[in-house]
C-alpha positions in Angstrom: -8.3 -32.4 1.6 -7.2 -29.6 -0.7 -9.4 -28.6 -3.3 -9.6 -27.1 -6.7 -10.2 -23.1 -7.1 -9.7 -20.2 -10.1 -6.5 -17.9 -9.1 -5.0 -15.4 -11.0 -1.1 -17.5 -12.4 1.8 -16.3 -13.8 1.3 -17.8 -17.9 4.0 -16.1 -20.4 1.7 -17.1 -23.1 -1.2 -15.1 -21.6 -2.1 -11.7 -22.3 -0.3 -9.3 -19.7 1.6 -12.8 -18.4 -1.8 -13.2 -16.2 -4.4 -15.5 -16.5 -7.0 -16.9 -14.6 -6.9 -20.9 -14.0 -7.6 -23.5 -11.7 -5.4 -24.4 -8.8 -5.2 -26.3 -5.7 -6.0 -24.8 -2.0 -4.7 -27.1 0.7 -7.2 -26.8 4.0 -6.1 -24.1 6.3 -3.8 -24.6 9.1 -5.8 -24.1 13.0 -5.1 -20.4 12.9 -6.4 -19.6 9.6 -9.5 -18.7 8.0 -11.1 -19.4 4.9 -11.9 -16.0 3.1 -14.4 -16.0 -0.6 -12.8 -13.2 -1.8 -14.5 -10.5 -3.3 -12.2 -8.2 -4.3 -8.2 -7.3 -4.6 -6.1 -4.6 -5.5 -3.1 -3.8 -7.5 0.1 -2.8 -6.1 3.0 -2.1 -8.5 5.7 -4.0 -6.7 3.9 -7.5 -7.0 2.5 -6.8 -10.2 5.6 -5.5 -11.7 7.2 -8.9 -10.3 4.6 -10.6 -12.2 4.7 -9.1 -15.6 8.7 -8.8 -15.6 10.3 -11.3 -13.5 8.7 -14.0 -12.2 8.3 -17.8 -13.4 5.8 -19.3 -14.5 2.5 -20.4 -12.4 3.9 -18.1 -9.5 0.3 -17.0 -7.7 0.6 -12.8 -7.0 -1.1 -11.1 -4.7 -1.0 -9.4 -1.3 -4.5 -7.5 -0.8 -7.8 -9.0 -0.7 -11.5 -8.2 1.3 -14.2 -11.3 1.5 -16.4 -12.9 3.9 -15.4 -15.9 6.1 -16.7 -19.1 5.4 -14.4 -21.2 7.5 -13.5 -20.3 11.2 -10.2 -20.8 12.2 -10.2 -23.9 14.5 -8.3 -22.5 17.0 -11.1 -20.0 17.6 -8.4 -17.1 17.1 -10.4 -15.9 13.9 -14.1 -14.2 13.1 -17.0 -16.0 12.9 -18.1 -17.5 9.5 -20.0 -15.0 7.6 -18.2 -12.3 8.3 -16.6 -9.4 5.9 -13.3 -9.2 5.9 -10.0 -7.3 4.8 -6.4 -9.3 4.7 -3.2 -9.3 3.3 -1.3 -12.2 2.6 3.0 -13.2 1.4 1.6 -14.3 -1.9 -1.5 -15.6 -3.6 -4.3 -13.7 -2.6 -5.7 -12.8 -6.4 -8.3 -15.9 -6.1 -11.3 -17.3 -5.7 -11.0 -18.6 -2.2 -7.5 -18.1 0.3 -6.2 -19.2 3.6 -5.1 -16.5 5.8 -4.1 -16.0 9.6 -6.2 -15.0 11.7 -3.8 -12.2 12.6 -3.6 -10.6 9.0 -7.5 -10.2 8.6 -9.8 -7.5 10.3 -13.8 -7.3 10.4 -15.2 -4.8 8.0 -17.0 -2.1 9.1 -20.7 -2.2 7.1 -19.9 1.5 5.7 -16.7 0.7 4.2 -17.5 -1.5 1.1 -15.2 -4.0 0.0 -13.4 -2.1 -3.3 -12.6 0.1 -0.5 -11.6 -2.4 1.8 -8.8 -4.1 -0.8 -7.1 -0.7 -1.2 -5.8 -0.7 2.5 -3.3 -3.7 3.0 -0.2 -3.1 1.5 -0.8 0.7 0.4 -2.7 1.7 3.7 0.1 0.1 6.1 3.0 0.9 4.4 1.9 4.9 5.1 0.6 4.2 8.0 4.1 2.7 9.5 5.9 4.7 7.7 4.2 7.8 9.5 4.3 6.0 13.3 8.3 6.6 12.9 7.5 10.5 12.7 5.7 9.4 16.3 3.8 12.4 17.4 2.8 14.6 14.6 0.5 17.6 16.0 1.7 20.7 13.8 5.0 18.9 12.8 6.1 19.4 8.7 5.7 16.5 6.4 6.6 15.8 3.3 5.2 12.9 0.6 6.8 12.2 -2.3 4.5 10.4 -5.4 1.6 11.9 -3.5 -0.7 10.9 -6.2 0.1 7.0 -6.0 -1.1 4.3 -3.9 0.7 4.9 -1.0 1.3 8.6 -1.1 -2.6 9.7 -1.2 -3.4 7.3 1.6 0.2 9.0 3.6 -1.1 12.0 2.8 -4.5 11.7 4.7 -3.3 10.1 7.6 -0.7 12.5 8.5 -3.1 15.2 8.1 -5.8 13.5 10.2 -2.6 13.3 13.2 -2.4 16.6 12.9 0.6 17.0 10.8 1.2 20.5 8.2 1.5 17.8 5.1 2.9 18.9 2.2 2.6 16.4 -1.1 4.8 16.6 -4.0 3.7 15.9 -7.5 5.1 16.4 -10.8 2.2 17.3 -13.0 0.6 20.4 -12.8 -2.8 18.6 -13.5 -2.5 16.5 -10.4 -2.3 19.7 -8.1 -6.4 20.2 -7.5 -6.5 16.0 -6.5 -3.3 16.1 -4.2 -4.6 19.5 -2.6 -7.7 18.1 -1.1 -5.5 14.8 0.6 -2.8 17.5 1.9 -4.9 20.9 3.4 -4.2 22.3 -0.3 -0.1 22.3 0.4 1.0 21.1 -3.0 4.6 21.4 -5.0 4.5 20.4 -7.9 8.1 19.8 -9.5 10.1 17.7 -12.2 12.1 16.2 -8.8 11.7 16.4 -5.0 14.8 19.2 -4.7 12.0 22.1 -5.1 10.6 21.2 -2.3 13.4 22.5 -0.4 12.1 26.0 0.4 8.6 24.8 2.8 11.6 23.0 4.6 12.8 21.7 6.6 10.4 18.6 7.6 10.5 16.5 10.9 9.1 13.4 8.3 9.6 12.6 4.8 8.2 9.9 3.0 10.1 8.4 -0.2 8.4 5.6 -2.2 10.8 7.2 -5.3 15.0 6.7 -4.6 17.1 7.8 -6.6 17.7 11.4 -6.7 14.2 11.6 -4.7 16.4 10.1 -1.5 19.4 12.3 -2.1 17.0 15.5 -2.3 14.7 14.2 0.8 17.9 13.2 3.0 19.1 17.5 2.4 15.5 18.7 3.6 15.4 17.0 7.4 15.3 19.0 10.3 17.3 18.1 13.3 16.4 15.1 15.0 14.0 14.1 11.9 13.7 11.0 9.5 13.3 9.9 6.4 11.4 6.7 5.6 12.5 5.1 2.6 10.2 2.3 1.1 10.5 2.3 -2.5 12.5 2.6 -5.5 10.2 3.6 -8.7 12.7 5.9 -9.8 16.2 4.4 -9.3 17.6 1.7 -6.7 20.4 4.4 -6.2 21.2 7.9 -4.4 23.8 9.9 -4.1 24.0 11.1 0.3 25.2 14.3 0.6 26.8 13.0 3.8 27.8 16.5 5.3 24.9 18.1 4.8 23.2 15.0 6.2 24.8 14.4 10.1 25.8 17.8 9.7 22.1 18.4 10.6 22.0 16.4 14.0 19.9 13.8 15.0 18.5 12.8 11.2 17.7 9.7 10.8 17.3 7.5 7.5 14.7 4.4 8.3 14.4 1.8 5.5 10.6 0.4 5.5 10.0 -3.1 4.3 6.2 -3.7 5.0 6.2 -7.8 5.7 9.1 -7.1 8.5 6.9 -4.6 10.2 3.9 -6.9 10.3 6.4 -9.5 12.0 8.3 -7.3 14.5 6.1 -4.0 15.1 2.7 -5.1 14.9 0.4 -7.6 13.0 -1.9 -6.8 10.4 -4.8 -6.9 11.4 -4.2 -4.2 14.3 -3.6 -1.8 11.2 -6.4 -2.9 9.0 -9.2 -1.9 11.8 -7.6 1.2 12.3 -7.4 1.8 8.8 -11.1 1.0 8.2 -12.2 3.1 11.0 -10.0 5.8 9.9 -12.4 5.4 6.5 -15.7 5.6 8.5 -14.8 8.7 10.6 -14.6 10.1 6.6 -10.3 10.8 7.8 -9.6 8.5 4.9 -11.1 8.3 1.1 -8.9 5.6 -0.9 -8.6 6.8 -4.6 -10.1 3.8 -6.8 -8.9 5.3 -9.8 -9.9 1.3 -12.1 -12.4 -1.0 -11.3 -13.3 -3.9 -13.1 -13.9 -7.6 -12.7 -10.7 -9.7 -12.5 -10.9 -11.3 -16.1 -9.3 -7.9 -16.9 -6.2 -8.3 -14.7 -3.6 -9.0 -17.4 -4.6 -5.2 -19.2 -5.1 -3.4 -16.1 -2.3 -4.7 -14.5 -0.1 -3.7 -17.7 -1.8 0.0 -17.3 -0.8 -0.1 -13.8 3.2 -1.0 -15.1 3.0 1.9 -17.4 1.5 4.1 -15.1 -1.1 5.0 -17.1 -3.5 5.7 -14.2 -3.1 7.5 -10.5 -4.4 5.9 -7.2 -5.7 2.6 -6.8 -6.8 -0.5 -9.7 -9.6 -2.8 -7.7 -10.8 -6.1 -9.2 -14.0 -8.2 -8.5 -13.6 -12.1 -8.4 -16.3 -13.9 -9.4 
């Protein structure tokens, strides 16, 4: 029978449109476990959704660690008791959550669970978006908004594959932070065009659009790609299209993270790797917030207005 739990609910008359109230939780279906959550990140996509768009008593959320406290019945899950880290369509800012087996992997004890909720969304995304660069040993990459979510997580991963990674930022400031994700290869620009001379790359990463795209889709080298997943700047670019097939072979691949996990490889696959990747010390998310979810509607404002770089990590309870 379902049952009544706190989750975080779209309220207009709520500071930041977020509030915390009680919902139901229907019982989980035989493939899925039953996860107290202990912690959830912030990504700007869902909580931008949230704040500006969508309707009232919508349930956001994508990333959450806990521990299982009921098995899957189909025996496809982990054991009760154990620490986890899942992702989930919608709804996993609460108390309790129903996930498939599939989208949740067992935590490592060194890797706590603030870091744990950092990976789903942000650690996947740059994690497929690098596996279309396929091998990487002493190729040239390039990360836009290397100090975000995403980009700082990209960043590490393609230099732990061997890649020459170069991260582009747009404050002077952020230079030092991005330098120690990167190998200390940092441009620092008002747009992505003065990146142009370290080119050309065999990857680029764009979480920006706009004229982001248009620069990245001028700095391929033959036969390389660009993997688009993101518009923070503008839903629109302009394609230099000469310049672009004119090059030979370059490819433009357009990301979308919940199409991957269905047709390329389920989550859970990812998250392990991703957690390992943070015990072999490869991989050090940037919690840049941390606070216990009762603070979701300010810090998820702060997130909007970009107030902060890296990753915002709440505690339920």
């Amino acid at each position: 029978m379902p049952h009544t739990i706190r989750a975080v609910v779209v309220d207009p008359a709520a500071p930041g449109r977020l509030a915390i109230k009680p919902v139901e939780l229907r019982d989980p279906d035989r493939d899925e476990v039953a996860v107290r959550v202990t912690a959830i990140s912030l990504n700007r996509g869902e909580t931008r959704r949230a704040v500006q768009q969508a309707e009232p008593g919508w349930r956001p959320g994508w990333d959450f660690a806990g521990v299982v406290e009921g098995e899957a019945a189909d025996g496809s899950g982990p054991a009760k008791g154990t620490r986890v880290v899942g992702i989930l369509p919608s709804g996993a800012w609460a108390e309790w959550v129903n996930c498939r087996s599939h989208a949740v992997a067992v935590l490592p004890g060194a890797v706590s669970d603030a870091q744990a909720s950092t990976l789903p969304v942000a650690g996947l995304t740059a994690l497929h978006a690098l596996r279309q660069g396929g091998l990487l040993l002493g190729r040239k990459v390039l990360v836009d908004g290397a100090s975000g979510g995403v980009g700082h997580l990209a960043c590490q991963l393609a230099l732990a594959a061997g890649a020459v990674v170069w991260g582009h930022v747009r404050r002077e400031e952020q230079r030092a932070q991005v330098g120690a994700w990167c190998g200390g290869r940092v441009i620092v620009g008002p747009d992505l065009g003065v990146a142009k001379g370290e080119g050309p790359y065999w990857l680029i990463l764009d979480s920006l659009g706009g004229a982001a795209l248009s620069a990245a889709m001028d700095m391929l080298a033959p036969n390389g790609t660009c993997v688009t997943f993101g518009i923070s700047d503008s839903a629109t670019a302009t394609v230099e299209s000469r310049s672009f097939f004119g090059t030979g072979g370059a490819r433009l691949y357009g990301l979308t993270l919940f199409h991957e996990l269905m047709s390329v490889e389920r989550g859970g696959i990812g998250l392990a790797l991703l957690a390992a990747e943070i015990v072999a010390g490869r991989l050090k998310p940037q919690i840049a917030v941390e606070a216990g979810w009762n603070e979701v509607g300010s810090i998820a404002q702060r997130l909007i207005d970009r107030d902060f770089t890296g990753k915002a990590v709440l505690h339920v309870g």
